[in-house]
C-alpha positions in Angstrom: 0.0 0.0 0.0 1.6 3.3 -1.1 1.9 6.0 1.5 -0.6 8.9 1.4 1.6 11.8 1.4 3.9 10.0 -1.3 1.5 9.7 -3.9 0.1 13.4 -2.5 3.6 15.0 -3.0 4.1 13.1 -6.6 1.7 16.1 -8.1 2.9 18.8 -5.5 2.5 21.3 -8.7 0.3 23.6 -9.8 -2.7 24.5 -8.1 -2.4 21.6 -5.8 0.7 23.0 -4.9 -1.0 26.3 -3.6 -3.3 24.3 -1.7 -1.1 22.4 0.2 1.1 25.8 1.4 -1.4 27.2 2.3 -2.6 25.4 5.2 -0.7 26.5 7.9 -2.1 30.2 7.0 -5.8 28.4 7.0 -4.8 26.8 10.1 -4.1 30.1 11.8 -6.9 32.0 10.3 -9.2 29.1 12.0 -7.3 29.5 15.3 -7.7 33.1 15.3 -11.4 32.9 14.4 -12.2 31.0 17.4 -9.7 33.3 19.6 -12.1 35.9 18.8 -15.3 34.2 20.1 -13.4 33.4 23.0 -12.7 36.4 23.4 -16.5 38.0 23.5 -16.9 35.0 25.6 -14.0 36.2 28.6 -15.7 39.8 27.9 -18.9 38.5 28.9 -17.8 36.7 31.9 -19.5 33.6 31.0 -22.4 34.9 32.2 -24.6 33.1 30.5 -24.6 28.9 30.3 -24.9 29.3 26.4 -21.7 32.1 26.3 -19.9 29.4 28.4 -20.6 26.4 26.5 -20.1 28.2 23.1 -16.6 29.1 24.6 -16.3 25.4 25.3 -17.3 24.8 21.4 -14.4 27.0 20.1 -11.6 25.7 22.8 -12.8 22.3 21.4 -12.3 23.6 17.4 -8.9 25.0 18.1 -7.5 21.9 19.4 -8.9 19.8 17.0 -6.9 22.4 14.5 -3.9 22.1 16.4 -4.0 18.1 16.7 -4.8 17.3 13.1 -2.4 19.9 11.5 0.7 18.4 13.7 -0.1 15.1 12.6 -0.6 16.0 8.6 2.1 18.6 8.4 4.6 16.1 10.1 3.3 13.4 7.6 4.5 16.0 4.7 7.8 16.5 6.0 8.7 13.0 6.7 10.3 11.0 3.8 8.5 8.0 5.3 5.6 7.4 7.8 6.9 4.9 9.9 5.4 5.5 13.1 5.9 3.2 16.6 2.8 1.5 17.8 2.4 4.0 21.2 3.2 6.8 19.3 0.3 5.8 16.9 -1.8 5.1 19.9 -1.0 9.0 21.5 -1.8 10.4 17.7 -5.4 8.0 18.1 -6.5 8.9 21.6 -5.9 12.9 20.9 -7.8 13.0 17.5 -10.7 10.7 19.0 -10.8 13.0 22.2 -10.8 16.6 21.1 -13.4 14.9 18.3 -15.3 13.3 21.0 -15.4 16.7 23.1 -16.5 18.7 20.3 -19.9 16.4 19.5 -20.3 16.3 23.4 -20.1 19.8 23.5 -23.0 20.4 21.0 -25.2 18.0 22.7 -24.6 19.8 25.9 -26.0 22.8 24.3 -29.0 21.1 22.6 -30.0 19.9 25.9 -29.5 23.3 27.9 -31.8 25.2 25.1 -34.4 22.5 25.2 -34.1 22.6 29.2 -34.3 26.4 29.4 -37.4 26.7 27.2 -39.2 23.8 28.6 -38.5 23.9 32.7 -37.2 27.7 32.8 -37.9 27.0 36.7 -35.6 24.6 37.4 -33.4 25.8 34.9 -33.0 29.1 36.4 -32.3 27.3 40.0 -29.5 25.1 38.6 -28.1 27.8 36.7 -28.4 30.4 39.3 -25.0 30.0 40.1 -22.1 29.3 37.3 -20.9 26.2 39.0 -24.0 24.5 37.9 -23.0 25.0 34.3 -19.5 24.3 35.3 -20.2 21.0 36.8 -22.6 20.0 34.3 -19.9 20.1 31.2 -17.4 18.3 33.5 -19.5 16.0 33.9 -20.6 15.1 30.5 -17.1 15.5 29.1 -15.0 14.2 31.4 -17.0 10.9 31.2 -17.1 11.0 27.6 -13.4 11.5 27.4 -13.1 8.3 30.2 -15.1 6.5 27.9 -12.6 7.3 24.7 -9.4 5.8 26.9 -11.0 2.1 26.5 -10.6 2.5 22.4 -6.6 2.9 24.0 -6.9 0.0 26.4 -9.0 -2.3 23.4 -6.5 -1.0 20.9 -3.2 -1.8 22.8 -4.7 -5.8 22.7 -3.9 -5.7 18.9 -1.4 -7.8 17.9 1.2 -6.5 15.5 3.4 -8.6 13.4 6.4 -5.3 13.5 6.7 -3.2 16.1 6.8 -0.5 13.3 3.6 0.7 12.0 4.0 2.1 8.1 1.1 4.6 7.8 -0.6 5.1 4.3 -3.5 7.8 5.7 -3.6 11.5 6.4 -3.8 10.6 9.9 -3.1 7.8 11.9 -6.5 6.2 13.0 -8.1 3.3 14.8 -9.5 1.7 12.1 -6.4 2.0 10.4 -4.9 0.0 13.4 -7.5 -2.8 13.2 -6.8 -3.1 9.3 -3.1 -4.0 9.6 -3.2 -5.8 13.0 -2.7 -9.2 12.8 -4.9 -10.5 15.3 -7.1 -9.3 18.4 -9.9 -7.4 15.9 -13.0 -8.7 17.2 -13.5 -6.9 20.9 -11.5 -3.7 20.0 -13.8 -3.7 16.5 -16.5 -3.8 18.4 -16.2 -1.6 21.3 -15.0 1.3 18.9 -18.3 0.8 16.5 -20.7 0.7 19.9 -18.6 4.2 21.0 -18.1 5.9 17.6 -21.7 5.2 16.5 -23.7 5.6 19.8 -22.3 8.8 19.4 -23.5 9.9 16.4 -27.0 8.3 17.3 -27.2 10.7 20.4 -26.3 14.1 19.0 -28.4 13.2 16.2 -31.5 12.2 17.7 -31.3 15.0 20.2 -31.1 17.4 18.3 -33.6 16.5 15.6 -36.1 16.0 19.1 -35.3 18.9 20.4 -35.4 21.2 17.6 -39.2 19.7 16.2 -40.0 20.3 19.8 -39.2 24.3 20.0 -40.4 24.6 16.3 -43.6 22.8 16.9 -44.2 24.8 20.8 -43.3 28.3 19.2 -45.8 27.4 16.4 -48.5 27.9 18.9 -47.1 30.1 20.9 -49.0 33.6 21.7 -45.2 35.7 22.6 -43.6 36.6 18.7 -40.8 37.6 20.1 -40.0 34.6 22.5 -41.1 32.2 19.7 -38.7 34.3 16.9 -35.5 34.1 19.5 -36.4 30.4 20.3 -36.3 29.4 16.7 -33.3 31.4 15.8 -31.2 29.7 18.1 -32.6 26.5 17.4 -31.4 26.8 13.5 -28.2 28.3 14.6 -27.5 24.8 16.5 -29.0 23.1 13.4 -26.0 25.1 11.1 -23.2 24.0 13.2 -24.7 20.0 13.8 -24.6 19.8 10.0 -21.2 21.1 9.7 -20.1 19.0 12.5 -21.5 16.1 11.0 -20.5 16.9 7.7 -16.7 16.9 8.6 -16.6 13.8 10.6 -18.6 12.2 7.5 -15.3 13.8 5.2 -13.2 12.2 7.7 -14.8 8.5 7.5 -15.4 8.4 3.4 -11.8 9.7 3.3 -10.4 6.7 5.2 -12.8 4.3 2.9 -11.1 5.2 -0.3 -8.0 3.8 0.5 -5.4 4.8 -2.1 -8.2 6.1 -4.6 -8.7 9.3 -5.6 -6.0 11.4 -4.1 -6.5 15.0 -5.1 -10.5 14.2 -3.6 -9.4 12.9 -0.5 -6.9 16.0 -0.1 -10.2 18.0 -0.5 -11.8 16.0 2.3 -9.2 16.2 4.6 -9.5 19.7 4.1 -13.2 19.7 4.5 -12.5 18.0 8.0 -9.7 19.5 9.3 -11.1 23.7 8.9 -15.2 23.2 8.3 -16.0 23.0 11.7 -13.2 25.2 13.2 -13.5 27.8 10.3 -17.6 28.0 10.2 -18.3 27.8 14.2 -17.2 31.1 14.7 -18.4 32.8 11.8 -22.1 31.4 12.8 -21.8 32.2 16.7 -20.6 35.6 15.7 -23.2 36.3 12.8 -26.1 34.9 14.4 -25.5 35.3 18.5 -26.4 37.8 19.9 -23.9 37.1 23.3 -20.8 37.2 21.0 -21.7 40.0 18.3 -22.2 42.4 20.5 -19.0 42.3 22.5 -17.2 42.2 19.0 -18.5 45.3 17.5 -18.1 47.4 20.1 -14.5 46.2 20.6 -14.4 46.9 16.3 -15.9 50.6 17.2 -13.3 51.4 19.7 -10.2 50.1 17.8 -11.7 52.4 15.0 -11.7 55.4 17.7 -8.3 55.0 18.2 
């Protein structure tokens, strides 16, 4: 199997050749997006769950930049991509992690807006106080990210027949590792499909409940201006799940090509490394309130100056 970024760097000319430069400026562009919105977010002094946990979102998107770019810039500089097992294993558990915290960081949200429109009560009781919304992302994440070091402890079972591991993708993976393993598949297989796509299920169904819920309530709703906020922010979430799930479906129909179609899997790995990181921002800064605000008037006084 021929290595990804040998066949990649075989038509390094041309246009291609633009493309692949200029990462590292698309990688910092993403960074400093996201720096922004954290910004508005430290201005506003959290003081909202939704401020926090968009804050959370971005801190999520700027590591996944940072992870994925080390590993893809190092795999264009290296003359081969032979890799040791554990050092495989670090590359796996940081990429399924930061990925993991960003889907668990979206449900979180899509929970808190159904919560806060539907039991207001005892939403405004938990949240009285920011250590509720503190503890409650702990929570959730921190088990989540528990739950991603048993893909490390199934993985580690694999038996390899070199302790060197030649990698032929963008990014070193754990289904790559259960395709050249030569035994101990079945329970790590397994456990990482249960994980991987009990994720997906969860964020998905929640948010396709919870968003026909607050359509269909602020349908019938007397108040046009709660029902017109209440929908707003309910497609907002929509735009990012579908950009969220629209790079980690890049990422998995990049890994099914195999050695196919190199300049299109380029374009996906593209397409998973910035969407998310690039077009979070841009939609929390467009469309919420919380974050534009803080932003402009920072714009208006730099402009003063």
């Amino acid at each position: 199997m021929d290595n990804f970024f040998t066949l990649l760097m075989s038509w390094n000319i041309g246009p291609w050749r633009v493309i692949i430069h200029s990462l590292v400026p698309l990688a910092l562009f993403a960074v400093m997006l996201n720096l922004g919105v954290l910004g508005a977010c430290v201005m506003r002094r959290f003081d909202k769950p939704m401020v926090f946990y968009i804050a959370l979102c971005v801190i999520a998107d700027t590591l996944w930049v940072c992870v994925i770019m080390a590993t893809f810039v190092r795999g264009l500089l290296a003359v081969k991509r032979r890799v040791y097992f554990t050092e495989c294993l670090v590359h796996v558990y940081s990429i399924d992690c930061v990925s993991h915290s960003q889907l668990l960081t979206q449900w979180i949200m899509d929970g808190d807006r159904y919560w806060a429109i539907f039991w207001p009560y005892s939403y405004a009781r938990f949240m009285a106080k920011k250590r509720g919304m503190f503890f409650l992302a702990f929570c959730i994440i921190s088990s989540g990210i528990v739950i991603k070091i048993f893909n490390g402890i199934f993985a580690s079972r694999l038996y390899f027949c070199k302790h060197e591991l030649i990698i032929s993708e963008g990014f070193c993976m754990v289904g790559f590792l259960l395709q050249i393993s030569c035994g101990g598949k079945t329970s790590a297989n397994l456990h990482v499909l249960i994980v991987t796509y009990s994720s997906y299920i969860l964020l998905t169904s929640t948010i396709i409940f919870t968003s026909w819920r607050i359509i269909h309530t602020c349908t019938k709703s007397s108040s046009n201006k709660f029902s017109n906020k209440a929908v707003h922010t309910c497609f907002t979430q929509i735009m990012v799940f579908a950009v969220k799930i629209g790079s980690q479906m890049a990422f998995i129909i990049s890994v099914r090509l195999g050695d196919h179609g190199i300049p299109f899997r380029l374009i996906l790995y593209i397409i998973c490394m910035f969407a998310a990181p690039i077009a979070d921002p841009l939609i929390y800064g467009l469309r919420t309130k919380e974050i534009r605000e803080p932003l402009t008037r920072l714009y208006q006084r730099w402009n003063k100056i």
